[in-house]
N, C-alpha and C positions, 0 to 999 in steps of 0.2 A: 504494500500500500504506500504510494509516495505522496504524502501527505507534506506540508510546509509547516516546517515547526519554528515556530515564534522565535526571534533570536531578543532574548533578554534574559543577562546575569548568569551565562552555561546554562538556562532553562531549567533552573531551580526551583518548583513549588514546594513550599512547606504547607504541610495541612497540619492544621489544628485539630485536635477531637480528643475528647476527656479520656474514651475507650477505645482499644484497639485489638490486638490480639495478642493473648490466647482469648480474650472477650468472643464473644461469636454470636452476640444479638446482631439484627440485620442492620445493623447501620455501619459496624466495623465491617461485615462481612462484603458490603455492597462498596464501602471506602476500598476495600480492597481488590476489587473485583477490578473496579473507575482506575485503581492508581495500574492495575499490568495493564489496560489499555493507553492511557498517558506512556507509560514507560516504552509501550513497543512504536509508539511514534516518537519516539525520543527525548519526553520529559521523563530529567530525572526529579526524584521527588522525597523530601522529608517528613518526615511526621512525627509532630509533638503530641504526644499524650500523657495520660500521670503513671504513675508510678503504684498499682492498687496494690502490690504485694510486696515487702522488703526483700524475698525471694529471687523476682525479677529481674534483671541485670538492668542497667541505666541506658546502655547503647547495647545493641543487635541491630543485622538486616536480617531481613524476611521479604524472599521474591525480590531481591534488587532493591528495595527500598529500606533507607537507613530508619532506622526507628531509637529515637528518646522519647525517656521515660523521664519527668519532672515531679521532684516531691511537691509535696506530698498527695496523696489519693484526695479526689477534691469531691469528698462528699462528707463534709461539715461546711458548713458557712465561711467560719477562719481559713478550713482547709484550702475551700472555694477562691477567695482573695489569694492565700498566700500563692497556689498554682498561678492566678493568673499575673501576680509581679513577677516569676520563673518564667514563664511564657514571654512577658516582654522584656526580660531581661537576657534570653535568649537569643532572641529577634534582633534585640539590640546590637547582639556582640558576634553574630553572623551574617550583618547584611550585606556585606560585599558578598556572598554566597546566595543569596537571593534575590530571586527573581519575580515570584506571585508568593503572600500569603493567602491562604483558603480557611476559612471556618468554616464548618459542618453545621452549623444550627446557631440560628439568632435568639443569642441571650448576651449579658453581662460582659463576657469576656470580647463577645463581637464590637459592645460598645467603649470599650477598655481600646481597641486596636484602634477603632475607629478614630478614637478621640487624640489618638497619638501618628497619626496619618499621615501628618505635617514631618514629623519626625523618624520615621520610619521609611518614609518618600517609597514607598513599592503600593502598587495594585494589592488593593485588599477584596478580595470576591466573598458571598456569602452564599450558605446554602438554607433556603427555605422548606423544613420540611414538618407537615403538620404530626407524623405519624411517627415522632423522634421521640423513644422510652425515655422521660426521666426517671426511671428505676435506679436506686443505689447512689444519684448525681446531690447534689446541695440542695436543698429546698430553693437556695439562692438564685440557681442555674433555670428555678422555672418562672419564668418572666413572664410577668403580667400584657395581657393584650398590649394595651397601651407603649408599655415599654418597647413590645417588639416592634411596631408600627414604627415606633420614632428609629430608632435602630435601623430596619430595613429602609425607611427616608433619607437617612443620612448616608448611606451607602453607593458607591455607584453603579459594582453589579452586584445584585441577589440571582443566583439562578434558581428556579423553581424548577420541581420534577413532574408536576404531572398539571392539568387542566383547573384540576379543582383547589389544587394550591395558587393558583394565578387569579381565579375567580373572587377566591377565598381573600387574597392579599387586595387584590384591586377594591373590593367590598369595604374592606376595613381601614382604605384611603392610604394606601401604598401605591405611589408615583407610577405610572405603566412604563416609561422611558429608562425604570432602574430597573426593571426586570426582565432576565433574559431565563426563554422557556429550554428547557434540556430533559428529554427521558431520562430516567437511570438507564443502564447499559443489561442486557439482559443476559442474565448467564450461559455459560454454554453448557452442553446436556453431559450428565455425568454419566460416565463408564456404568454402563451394565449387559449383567450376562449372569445363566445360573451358573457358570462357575465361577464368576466373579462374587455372586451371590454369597454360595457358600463358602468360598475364603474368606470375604469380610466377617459371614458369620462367625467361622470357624477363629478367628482373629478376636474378634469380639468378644467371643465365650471364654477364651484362656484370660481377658483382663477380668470379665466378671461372669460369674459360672448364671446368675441371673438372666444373662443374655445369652443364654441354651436356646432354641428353637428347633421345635421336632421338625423332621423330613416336611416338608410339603404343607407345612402349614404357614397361612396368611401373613403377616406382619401387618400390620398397623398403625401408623405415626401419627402422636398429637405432636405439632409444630406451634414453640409460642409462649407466653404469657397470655393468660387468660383470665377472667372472672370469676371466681365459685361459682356462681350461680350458674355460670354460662356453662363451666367444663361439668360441673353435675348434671346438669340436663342431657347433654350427650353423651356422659357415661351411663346415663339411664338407658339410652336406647343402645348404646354396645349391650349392657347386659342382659335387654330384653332380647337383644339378637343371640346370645350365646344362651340364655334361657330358651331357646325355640330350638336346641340344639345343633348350633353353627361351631365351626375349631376355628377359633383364631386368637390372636398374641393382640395384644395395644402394648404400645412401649409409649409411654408420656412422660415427653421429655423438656425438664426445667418449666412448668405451666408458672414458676414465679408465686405460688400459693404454699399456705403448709402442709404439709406433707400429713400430717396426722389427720386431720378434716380428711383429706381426699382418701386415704387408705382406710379410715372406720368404714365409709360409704361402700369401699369398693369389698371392703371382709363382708361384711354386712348383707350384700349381696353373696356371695360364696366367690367371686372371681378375682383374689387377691394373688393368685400363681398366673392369671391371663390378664390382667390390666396392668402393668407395672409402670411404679415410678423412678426417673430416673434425674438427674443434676443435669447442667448443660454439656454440649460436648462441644470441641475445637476444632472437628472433621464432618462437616454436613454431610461432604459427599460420601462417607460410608454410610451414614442411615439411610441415605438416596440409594446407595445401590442394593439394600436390602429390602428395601420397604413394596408393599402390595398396594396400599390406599395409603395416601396420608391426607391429612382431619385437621383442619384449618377452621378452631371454632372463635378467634380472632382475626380475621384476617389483617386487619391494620399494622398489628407487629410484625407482619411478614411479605405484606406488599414492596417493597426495598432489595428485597433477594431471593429467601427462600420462596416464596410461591410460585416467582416466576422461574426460579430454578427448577422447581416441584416438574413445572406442566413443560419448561425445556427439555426435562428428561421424560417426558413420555411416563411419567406415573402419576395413574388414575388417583383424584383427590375429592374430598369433599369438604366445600368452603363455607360458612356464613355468609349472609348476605351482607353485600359493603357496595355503598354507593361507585368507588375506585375501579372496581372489577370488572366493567362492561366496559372503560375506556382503555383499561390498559389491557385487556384480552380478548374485544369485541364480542360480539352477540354469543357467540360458539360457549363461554363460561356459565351460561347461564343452567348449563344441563350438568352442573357438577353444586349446584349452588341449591342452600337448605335458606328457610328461612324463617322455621319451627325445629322444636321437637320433634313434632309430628311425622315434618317433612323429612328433616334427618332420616329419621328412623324406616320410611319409604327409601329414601336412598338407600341406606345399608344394605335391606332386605334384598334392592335391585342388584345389588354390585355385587354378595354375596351370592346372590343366584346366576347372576350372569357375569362376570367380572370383563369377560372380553366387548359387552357393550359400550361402560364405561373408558377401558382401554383404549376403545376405537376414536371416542368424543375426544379426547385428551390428546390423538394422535394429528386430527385437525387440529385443535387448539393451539399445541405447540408449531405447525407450520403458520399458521395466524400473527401469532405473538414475534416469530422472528421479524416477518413480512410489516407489520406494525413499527417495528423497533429495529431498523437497520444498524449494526454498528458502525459502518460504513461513515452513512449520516450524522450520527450523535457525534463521532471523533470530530468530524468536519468542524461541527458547528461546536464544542470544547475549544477545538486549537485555534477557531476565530475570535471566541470571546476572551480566551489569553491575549491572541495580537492585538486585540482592539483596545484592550486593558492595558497595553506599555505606553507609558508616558505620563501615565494617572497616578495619584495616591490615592489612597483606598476613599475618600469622599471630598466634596464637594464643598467650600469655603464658603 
């Protein structure tokens, strides 16, 4: 692909983001996805984020991109402040090495960069995004409408990822001139095959004998944080399906809830060896190449990656209804989409009766979803809003 790449500062972006990896909610996971395609057009790229464990080493790369870790973990308030004088005391003492800084989400630390613009003299870009987990972040971090508005005003580019985040921004009297629209980048399909199957499995069960899985039977992935109320209603209807006697596994992984609630419910019913709870993992694509259905009963924490990863790889899912899902996967999502219990529970029935039905819907979908989302184009129009961004400081006097 001979693409023109920006020439400012050896083409150096530093991204900002609290969370990174081993993190593996969709925000780190899609940062990462964005930064191998920056990098194979030839930005190189840094990234700042904290420090959550003392464990962690300060500097590593991971996939060609350097990564710093800054104290402290910035989920207290103090903690919140003190990262982000680290952040600009970093920025400070490398900008002959930069090129663009990028924040991941408008809050605090965006208006902290912002205000020091003058000083900093580099293109400061922002990322608009409505469906960003404050889970585990400052209280500080989650910034009140108002504040965000003035924040993305002051700005010169915000890029927004989807229709309803532009709608969303323009509504709440956000400048149309500071917004530049950009998909997120759609993954590509992960490796599968039954022998790929069963290695993974086979891999998986020597780290935890929990992740045993007899011959031939189903897997099932919950993908996500979720609501009590919301992942107990779809646990109902798993278990009213394994009450009609159905064989299948659910592996529900990190729903972000306590573990003691969700496990009395699931003893309680008798299916505590077939629903299992599990922490988060650092490797999506081995639950991808395992998985039969995977169960999308939030879909918002997973619109960023996993879903569209989910339906890249040709594996049959079933989503909650979310206003997001008919723009980013066109009409074709609708035949994987619940919008009850009820409903649910009609699905399963189908999927577990016919499973190559649902496989088939999912096999258009994911040729849709490419066709939708060229990477081609998103690159294009990334490495234009880089050149257009040289000669700017991150806002407007």
């Amino acid at each position: 692909m001979n693409q023109r790449v920006p020439e400012h500062n050896e083409q150096n972006l530093v991204v900002i983001a609290r969370r990174y990896w081993p993190y593996c909610d969709d925000a780190s996971l899609r940062l990462m996805h964005w930064l191998d395609h920056l990098q194979n057009a030839g930005i190189r790229s840094t990234v700042l984020t904290s420090r959550w464990h003392p464990s962690w080493p300060d500097e590593f790369e991971l996939r060609g991109v350097r990564i710093h870790r800054l104290q402290p973990a910035a989920n207290t308030n103090w903690n919140e402040s003190h990262f982000q004088r680290n952040v600009l005391q970093w920025l400070q003492s490398h900008l002959d090495r930069i090129g663009w800084i990028y924040v991941d989400r408008i809050d605090p630390l965006a208006s902290v960069l912002l205000s020091k613009s003058n000083r900093l003299d580099r293109p400061i870009l922002l990322r608009a995004g409505l469906s960003d987990s404050p889970v585990g972040l400052a209280p500080a971090v989650r910034s009140p409408l108002p504040m965000q508005i003035d924040i993305a005003n002051r700005a010169k580019t915000v890029v927004v990822p989807s229709a309803s985040v532009h709608r969303w921004m323009i509504q709440h009297g956000v400048a149309s001139q500071t917004m530049v629209r950009i998909d997120d980048f759609i993954p590509p399909p992960t490796r599968r095959s039954p022998e790929l199957r069963k290695e993974t499995l086979h891999a998986l069960a020597k780290i935890n004998s929990d992740f045993l899985l007899p011959d031939s039977t189903p897997l099932v992935l919950h993908l996500g944080h979720c609501q009590i109320s919301t992942l107990q209603a779809t646990l109902q209807a798993m278990c009213d399906l394994l009450d009609s006697g159905a064989m299948f596994r659910t592996w529900i992984i990190n729903p972000g809830l306590p573990y003691d609630q969700l496990y009395e419910f699931i003893r309680d019913r008798g299916w505590h060896r077939e629903l299992l709870l599990f922490d988060s993992f650092d490797d999506v694509d081995s639950l991808l190449q395992v998985a039969d259905l995977v169960w999308f009963s939030n879909p918002e924490e997973a619109l960023q990656f996993t879903l569209p990863a989910t339906v890249s790889s040709c594996i049959p899912c079933l989503i909650r209804e979310h206003p997001d899902l008919e723009p980013l996967f066109g009409l074709g999502i609708h035949d994987c989409v619940y919008d009850s219990p009820t409903s649910l529970a009609l699905q399963l029935h189908r999927w577990y009766a016919q499973p190559r039905a649902l496989a088939h819907a999912i096999e258009t979908l994911q040729t849709e979803l490419h066709s939708r989302h060229p990477t081609t184009q998103l690159l294009k129009q990334w490495l234009l809003v880089l050149e257009n961004s040289r000669g700017t400081n991150g806002h407007e006097n």
